[in-house]
N, C-alpha and C positions, 0 to 999 in steps of 0.2 A: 377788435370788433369792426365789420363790413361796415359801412354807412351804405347804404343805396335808395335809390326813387325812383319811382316808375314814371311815365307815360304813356296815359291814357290807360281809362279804368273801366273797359269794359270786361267781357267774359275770361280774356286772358288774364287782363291787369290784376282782376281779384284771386285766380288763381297764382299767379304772382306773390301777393301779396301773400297767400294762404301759407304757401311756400315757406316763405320767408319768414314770416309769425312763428314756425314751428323750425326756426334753424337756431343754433345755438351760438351762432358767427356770424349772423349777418343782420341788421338790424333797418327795418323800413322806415325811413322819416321822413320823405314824402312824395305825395304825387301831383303830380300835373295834367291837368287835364285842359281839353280844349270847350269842352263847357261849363257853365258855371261852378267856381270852385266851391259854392254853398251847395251846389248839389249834389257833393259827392261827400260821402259820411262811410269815413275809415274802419276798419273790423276795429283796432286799437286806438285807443286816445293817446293824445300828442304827435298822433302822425298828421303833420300840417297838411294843405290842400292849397295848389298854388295854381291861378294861367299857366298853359305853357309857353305862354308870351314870355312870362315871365323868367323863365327858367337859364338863361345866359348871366343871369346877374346872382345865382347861388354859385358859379364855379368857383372848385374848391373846397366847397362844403360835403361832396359826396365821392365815394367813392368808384361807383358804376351808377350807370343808368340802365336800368333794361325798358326798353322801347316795345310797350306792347301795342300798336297801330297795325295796322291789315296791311296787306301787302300790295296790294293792290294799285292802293294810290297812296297810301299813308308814308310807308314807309322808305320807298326810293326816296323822299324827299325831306322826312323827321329825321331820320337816321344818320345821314351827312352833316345837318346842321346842329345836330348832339354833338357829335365826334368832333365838331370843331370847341367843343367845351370841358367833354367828358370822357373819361372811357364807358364805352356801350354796348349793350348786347340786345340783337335783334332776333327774331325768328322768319324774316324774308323768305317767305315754301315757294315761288314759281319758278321751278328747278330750270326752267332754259334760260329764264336771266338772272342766274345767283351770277354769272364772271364780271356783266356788267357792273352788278351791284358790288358784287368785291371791288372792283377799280375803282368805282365813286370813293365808296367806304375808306379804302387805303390812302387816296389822294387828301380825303379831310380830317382824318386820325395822322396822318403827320402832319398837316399844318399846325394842326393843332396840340399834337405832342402826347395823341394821348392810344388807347389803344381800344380797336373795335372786333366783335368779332360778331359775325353774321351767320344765319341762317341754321341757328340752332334749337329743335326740336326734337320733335320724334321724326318726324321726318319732314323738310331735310334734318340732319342731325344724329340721332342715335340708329336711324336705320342705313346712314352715310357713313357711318363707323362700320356697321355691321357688313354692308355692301365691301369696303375698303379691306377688313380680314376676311373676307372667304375671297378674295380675288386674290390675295396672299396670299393663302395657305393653298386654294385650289386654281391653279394659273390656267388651267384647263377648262375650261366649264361656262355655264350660261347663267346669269341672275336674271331673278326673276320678283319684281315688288308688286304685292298686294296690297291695294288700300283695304277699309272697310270690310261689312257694310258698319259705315259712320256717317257723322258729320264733321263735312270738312269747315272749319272755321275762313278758310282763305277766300275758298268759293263762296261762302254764303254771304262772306262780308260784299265780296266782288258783285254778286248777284241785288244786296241792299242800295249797294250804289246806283243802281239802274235806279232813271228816271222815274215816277210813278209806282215802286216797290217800298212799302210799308214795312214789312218785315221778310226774313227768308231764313229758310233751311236748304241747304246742297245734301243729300246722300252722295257715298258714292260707294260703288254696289261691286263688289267682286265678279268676275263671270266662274260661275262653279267648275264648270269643265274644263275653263283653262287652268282653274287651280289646281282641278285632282289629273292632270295632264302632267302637271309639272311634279306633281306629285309621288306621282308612277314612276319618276324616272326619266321621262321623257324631254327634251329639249325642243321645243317647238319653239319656230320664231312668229312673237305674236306682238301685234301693231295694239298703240295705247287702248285704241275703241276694243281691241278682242278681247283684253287684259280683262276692262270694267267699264260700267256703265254710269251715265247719273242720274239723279233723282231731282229734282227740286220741287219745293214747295213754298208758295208765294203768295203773301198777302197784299195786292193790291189797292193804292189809293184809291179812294171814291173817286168813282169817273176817266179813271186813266186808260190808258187803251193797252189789254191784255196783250193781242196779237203783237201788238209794238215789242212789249216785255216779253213776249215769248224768243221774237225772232231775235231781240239782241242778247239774250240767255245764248240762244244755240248757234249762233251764229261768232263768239266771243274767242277772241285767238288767246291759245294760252290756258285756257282755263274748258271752253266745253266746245268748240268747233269739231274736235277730233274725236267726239264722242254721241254714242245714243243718249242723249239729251232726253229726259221727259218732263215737261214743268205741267204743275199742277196748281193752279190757284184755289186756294180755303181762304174761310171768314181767320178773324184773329183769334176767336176763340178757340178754330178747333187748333189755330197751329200753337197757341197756351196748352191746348186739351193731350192733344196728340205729340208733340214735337217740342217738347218741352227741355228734355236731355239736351244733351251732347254725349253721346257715346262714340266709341271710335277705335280704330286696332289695325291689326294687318299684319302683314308677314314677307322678311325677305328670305328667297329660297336662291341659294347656286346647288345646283345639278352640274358635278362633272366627272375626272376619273383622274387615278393615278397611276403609276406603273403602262404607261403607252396606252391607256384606253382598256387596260384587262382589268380595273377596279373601278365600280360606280359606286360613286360616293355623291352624297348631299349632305349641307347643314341649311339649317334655318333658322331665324329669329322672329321671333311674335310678340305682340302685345294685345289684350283683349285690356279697353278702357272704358270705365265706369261716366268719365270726363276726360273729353279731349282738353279744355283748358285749364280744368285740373290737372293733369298729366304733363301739358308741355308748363305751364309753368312753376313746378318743381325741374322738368331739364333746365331753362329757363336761369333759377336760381344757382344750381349746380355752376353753370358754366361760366356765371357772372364772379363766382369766386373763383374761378379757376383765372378769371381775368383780369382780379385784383393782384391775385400775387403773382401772373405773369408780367405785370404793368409793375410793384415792384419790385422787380429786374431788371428793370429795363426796356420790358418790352412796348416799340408803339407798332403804328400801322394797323394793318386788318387782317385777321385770320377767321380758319373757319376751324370746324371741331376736329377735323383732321391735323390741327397744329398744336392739338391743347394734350398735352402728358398726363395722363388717365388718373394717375394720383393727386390731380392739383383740384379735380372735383369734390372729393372728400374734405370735411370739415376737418379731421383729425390730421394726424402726423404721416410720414412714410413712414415710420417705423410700427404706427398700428394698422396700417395697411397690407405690409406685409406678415404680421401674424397674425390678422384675423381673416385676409380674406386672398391669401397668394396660395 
């Protein structure tokens, strides 16, 4: 049996957690959070609740951690000084600095002897696998990633941390015509703002200055400068009323050819979710097993989901892998 403990139990964490409750290998015993440990009340009894002050002084006791923090500001910084305790697994989404964060990552899972593996989701993650075999199989051709429309957890969290923002939702919005463009067959090259749009909706503290919040929403490198931005401030009720979900999906397309360009081929992958942190954290779990018994082997340092061997995700054997689902 798994031993694992999380960090930090917000929207992800308990999807984590949900995860895991319903695995029959991996077993949660506890979490860490950075608010008061009395205020967080487990789905199961006997899963303790500790600081994550505290958490250097259980090594040894667990066998992964998965680090649910935002990525934003959380995680560059939780993530390294896990991995000098633990083997971890994070879900790090701001795709133009996964290399740096691999190289922190790598430099503090060898000090520390132990093995990390980053930026595993839906995406980055299951749609970085998917990206990875159609560039395989079609060498020829263009990908093309659709978010949404969802909620992005990465953005919203990013968007909370503004100054004077009470709560927040990020959308982010497909552009229809460049989907059914790609759709058709077509290879058009299209810049991230043609791709999608965003949404935000924002509940402002008493008396803070909107215009401030607006302009460092769209103005924010990484996350919304390269995009039509639209922020919207509501009361908290309507964003309880209204925007209560997390749903979220999308779809990678390569469009290319084989035989010299005389054959147009496309594949695709999709997800339509009910719950985005429902959804990544079941990937989330998968991959932390995947990371136990790569860890023993041997394995330290840091990897991402393109280093993890597709059967070491599954609870069961290689040998019911391959007769139930090769």
């Amino acid at each position: 049996m798994i031993k694992a403990a999380i960090c930090g139990y917000g929207n992800l964490g308990k999807g984590v957690e949900a995860a895991m409750n319903e695995s029959r290998d991996i077993q949660l015993t506890a979490i860490f959070t950075r608010r008061g440990p009395e205020t967080v009340k487990p789905v199961r009894d006997g899963v303790k609740v500790y600081s994550y002050a505290d958490l250097p002084r259980f090594r040894g006791c667990f066998d992964v951690v998965v680090n649910c923090g935002g990525s934003a500001t959380d995680l560059p910084v939780t993530t390294p000084e896990i991995a000098a305790f633990f083997n971890v697994v994070d879900s790090f989404d701001n795709h133009s600095h996964i290399p740096e964060h691999l190289a922190a990552m790598g430099r503090a899972a060898e000090e520390g002897g132990n093995l990390a593996l980053v930026s595993v989701g839906w995406d980055p993650g299951l749609f970085s696998l998917a990206r990875l075999y159609m560039n395989a199989v079609l060498p020829e051709g263009s990908d093309y990633t659709f978010w949404g429309r969802g909620v992005s957890q990465g953005h919203s969290d990013a968007v909370r941390r503004i100054e004077g923002v009470a709560d927040a939702r990020q959308y982010t919005v497909p552009v229809e015509e460049a989907v059914a463009r790609v759709r058709n067959g077509e290879r058009p090259v299209l810049s991230a703002g043609e791709k999608h749009t965003r949404e935000c909706y924002v509940v402002a503290e008493e008396g803070a200055d909107t215009d401030r919040i607006r302009e460092e929403i769209v103005n924010m490198p990484a996350y919304f400068a390269d995009y039509r931005t639209t922020v919207h401030f509501i009361s908290a009720e309507e964003m309880k009323r209204d925007h209560g979900g997390l749903p979220h999906g999308g779809s990678v397309i390569r469009t290319g050819s084989t035989r010299g360009g005389t054959e147009s081929q496309r594949m695709e992958f999709s997800l339509k979710l009910d719950s985005n942190p429902g959804f990544t954290g079941s990937v989330l779990t998968a991959f932390a097993r995947a990371v136990c018994r790569l860890r023993a082997e041997g394995k330290t340092g840091c990897v991402t989901a393109f280093d993890i061997p597709p059967v070491k995700l599954l609870p069961g054997e290689r040998e019911d892998a391959v007769a139930h689902l090769l």
